[in-house]
C-alpha positions as MATLAB code, in Angstrom:
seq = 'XXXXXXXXXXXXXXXXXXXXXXXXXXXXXXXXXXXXXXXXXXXXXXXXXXXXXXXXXXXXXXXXXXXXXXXXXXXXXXXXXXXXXXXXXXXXXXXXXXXXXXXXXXXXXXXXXXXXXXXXXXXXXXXXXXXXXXXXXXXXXXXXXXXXXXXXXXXXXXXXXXXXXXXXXXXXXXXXXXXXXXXXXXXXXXXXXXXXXXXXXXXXXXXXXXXXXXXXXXXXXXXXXXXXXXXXXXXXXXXXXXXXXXXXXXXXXXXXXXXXX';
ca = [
       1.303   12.023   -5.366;
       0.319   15.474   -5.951;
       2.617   17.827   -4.455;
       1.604   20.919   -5.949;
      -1.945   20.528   -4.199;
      -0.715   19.041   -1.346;
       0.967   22.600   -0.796;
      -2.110   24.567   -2.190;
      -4.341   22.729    0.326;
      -1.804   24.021    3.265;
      -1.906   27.589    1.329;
      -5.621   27.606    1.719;
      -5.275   28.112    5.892;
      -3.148   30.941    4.718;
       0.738   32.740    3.794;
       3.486   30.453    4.254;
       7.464   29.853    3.614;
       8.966   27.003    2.102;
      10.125   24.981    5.020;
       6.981   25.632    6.982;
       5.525   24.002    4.025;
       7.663   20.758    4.218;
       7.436   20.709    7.669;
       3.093   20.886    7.994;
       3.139   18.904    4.880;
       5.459   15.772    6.949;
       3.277   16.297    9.748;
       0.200   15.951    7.618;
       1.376   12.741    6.258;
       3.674   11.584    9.048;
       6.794   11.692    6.773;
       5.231    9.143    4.494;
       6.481   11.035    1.299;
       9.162   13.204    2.952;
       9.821   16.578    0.897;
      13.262   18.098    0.614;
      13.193   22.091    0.516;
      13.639   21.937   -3.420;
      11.080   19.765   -3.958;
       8.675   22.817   -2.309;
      10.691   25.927   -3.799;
      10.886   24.148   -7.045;
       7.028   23.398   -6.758;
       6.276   26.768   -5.537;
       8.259   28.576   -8.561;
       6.254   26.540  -10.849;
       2.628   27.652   -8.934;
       3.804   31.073   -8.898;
       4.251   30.999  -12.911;
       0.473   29.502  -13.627;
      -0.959   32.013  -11.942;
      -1.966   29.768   -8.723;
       0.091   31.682   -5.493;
       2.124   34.920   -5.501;
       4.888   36.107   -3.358;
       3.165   38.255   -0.137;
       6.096   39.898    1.042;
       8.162   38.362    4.656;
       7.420   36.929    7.688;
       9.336   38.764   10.992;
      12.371   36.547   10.327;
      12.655   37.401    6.921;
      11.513   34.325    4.667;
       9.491   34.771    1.659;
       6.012   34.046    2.369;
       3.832   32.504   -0.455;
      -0.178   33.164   -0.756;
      -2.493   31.267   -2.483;
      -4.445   33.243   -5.741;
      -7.950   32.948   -6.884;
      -6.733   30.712   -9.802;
      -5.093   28.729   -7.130;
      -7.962   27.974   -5.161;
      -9.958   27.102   -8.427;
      -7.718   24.582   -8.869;
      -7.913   23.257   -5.511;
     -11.375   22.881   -5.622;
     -11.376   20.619   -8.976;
      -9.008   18.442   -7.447;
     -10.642   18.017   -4.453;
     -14.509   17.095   -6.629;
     -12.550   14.861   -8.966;
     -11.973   11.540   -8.177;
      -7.919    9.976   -8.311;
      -7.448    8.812  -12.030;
      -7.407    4.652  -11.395;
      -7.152    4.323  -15.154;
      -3.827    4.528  -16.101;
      -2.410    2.522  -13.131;
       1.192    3.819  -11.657;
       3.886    1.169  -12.297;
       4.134   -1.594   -9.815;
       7.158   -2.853   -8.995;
       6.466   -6.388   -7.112;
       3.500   -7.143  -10.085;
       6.525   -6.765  -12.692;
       8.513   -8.744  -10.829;
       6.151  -11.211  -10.386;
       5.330  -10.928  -14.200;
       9.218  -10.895  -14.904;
       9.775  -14.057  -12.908;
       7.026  -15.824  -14.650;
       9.135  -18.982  -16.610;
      12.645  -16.994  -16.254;
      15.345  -19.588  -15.704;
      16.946  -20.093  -12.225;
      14.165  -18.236  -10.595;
      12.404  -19.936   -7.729;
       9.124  -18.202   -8.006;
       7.433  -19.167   -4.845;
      10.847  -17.889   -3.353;
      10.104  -14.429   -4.624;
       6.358  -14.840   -3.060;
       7.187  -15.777   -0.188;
       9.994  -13.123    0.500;
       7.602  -10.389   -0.529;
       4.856  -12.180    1.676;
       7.472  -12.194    4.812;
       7.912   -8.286    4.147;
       4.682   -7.689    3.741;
       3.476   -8.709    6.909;
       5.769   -6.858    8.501;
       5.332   -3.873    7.076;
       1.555   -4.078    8.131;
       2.497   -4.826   11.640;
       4.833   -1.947   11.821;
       1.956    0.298   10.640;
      -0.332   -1.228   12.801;
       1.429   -0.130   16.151;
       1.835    3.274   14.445;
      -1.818    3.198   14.086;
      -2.473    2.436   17.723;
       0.085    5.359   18.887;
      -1.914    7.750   16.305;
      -5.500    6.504   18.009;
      -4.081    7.650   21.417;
      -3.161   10.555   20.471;
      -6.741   11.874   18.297;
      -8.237   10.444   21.734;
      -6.215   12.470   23.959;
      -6.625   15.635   21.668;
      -4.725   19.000   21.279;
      -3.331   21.608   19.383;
      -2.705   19.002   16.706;
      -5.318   17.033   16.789;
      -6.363   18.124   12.932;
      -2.963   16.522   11.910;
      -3.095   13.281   14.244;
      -6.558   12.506   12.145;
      -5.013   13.107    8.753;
      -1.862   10.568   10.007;
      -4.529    7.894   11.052;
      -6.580    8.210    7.496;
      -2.883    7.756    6.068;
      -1.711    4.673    8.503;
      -5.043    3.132    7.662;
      -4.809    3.083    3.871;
      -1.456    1.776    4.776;
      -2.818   -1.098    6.605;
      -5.388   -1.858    3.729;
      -2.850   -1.745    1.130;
      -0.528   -4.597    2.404;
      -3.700   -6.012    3.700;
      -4.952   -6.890    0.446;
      -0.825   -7.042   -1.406;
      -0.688  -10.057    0.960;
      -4.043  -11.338    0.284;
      -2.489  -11.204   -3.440;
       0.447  -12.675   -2.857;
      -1.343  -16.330   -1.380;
      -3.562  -15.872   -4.693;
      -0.497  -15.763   -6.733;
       1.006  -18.829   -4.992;
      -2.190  -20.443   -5.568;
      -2.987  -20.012   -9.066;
       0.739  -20.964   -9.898;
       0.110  -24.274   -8.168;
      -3.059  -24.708  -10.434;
      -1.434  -23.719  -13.538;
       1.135  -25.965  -12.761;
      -0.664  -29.256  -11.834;
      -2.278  -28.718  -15.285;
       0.736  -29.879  -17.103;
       1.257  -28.667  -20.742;
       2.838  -25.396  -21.521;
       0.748  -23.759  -18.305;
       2.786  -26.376  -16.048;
       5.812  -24.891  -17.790;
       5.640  -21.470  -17.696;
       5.108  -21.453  -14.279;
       8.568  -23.346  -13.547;
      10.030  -25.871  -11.267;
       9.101  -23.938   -8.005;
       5.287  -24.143   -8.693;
       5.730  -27.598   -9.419;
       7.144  -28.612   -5.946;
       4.696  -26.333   -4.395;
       2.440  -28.864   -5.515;
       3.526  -31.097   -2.915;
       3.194  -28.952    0.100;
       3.042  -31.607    2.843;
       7.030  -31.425    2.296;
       7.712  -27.736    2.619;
       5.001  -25.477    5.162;
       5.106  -21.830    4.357;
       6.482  -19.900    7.055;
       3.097  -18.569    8.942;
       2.184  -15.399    8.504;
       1.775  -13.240   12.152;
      -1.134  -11.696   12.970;
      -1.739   -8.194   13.604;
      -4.269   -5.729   14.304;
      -6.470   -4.550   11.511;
      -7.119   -1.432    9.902;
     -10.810   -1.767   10.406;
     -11.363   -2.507   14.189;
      -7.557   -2.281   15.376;
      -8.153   -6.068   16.990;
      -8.629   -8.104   13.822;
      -6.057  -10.561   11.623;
      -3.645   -8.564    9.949;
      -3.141  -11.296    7.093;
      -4.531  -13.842    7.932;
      -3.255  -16.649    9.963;
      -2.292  -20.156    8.957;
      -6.025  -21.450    7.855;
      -4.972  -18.581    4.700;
      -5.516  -14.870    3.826;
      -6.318  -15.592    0.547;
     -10.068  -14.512    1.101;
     -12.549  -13.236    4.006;
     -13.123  -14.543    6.568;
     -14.413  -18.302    6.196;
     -13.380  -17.949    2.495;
     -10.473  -20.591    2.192;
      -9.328  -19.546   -1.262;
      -9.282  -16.785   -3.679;
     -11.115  -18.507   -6.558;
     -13.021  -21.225   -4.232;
     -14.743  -20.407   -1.418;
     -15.493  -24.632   -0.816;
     -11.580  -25.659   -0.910;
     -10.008  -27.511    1.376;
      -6.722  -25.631    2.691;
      -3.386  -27.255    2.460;
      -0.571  -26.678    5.463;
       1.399  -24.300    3.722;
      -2.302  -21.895    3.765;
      -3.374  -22.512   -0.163;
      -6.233  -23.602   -1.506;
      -5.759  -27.478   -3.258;
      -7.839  -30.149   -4.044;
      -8.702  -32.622   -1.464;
      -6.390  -35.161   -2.928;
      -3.710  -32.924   -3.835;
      -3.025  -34.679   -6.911;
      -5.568  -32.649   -9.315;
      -6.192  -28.859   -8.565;
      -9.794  -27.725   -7.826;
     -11.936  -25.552  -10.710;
      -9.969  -22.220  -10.737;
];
């Protein structure tokens, strides 16, 4: 997250103080990424030094009011035309723990899945009903109706995200059962809990709620217990044919050899 242009962006609609800066910047974002006041003085310091906003004397109550420059609004404008670097990925923690749990002894990885899964879902839920609350209140307009639209834009790529980390997760669980009906070194890298996943007539994954999409508001969050896996009449993530088993993954119709992955 950029938090120097985050603050440049609120500069642009003119002077402003530190904590008004926090505070527009929360209400932008709906406290997503919360600021502290050092975070923005800190920030501001460092803007002031390239060049980017200056110091424009005090507000009535005294504080320090802080002005974008020309420079400043140069900048702005680049990052605004240039598109978010997807190249050099940010760390993710629940891929390296996925990654981590891969083979590591006394680790039930389907455990980890499924806890993740279970989290996941309600996260999305959560942001769901924010996203209805934030609906009714760009529909009932006001004075801030500009931030109640930049909220929504946030809540949806919310909803999107854990849309498709839980989509992720039931391909993970999937491709671990495949891997691990294989036998050979792929059955054993993948550990003892892919191995009795193969059998999942004898332990159902706990159902996954549904929700209200990000798209329409009214559609499956995650899927429900036919699988998330894929859109929707798409059974799997690597099979769009397979049969689905209880537990919501996608298995060969015996369940003794795994479908073409």
């Amino acid at each position: 997250m950029s938090i120097r242009h985050g603050l440049l962006a609120l500069l642009e609609r003119g002077p402003r103080y530190g904590s008004q800066l926090r505070t527009e910047f929360e209400s932008r974002t709906g406290s997503t990424w919360p600021l502290n006041v050092g975070q923005v003085y800190t920030t501001l310091s460092r803007l002031e030094r390239d060049g980017m906003v200056a110091q424009g004397g005090e507000d009535a109550a005294g504080h320090a009011l802080y002005a974008i420059t020309d420079t400043g609004r140069a900048e702005l404008r680049t990052w605004f035309e240039k598109p978010v670097d997807r190249t050099s990925p940010a760390r993710d923690e629940l891929a390296i723990k996925l990654a981590m749990a891969v083979g590591a002894p006394c680790v039930d990885i389907r455990d980890v899945i499924q806890s993740q899964r279970r989290h996941t879902v309600q996260a999305m839920q959560d942001y769901t009903r924010l996203k209805a609350q934030a609906l009714v209140a760009v529909e009932s307009g006001g004075a801030r109706e500009r931030d109640d639209v930049a909220w929504l834009l946030v809540l949806e790529q919310l909803i999107f995200q854990t849309e498709a980390e839980a989509r992720w997760l039931d391909h993970c669980e999937s491709r671990l059962i495949r891997l691990s009906t294989t036998g050979g070194s792929a059955g054993t890298a993948t550990g003892t809990a892919t191995g009795r996943a193969t059998n999942p007539q004898t332990e159902p994954r706990p159902g996954t709620s549904t929700g209200t999409g990000a798209e329409t508001g009214t559609g499956t969050a995650a899927g429900t217990e036919s699988g998330a896996a894929g859109p929707v009449g798409h059974t799997g993530p690597d099979d769009p044919t397979s049969p689905v088993s209880p537990i919501g993954l996608s298995v060969s119709p015996t369940a003794s050899a795994p479908s073409s992955p």
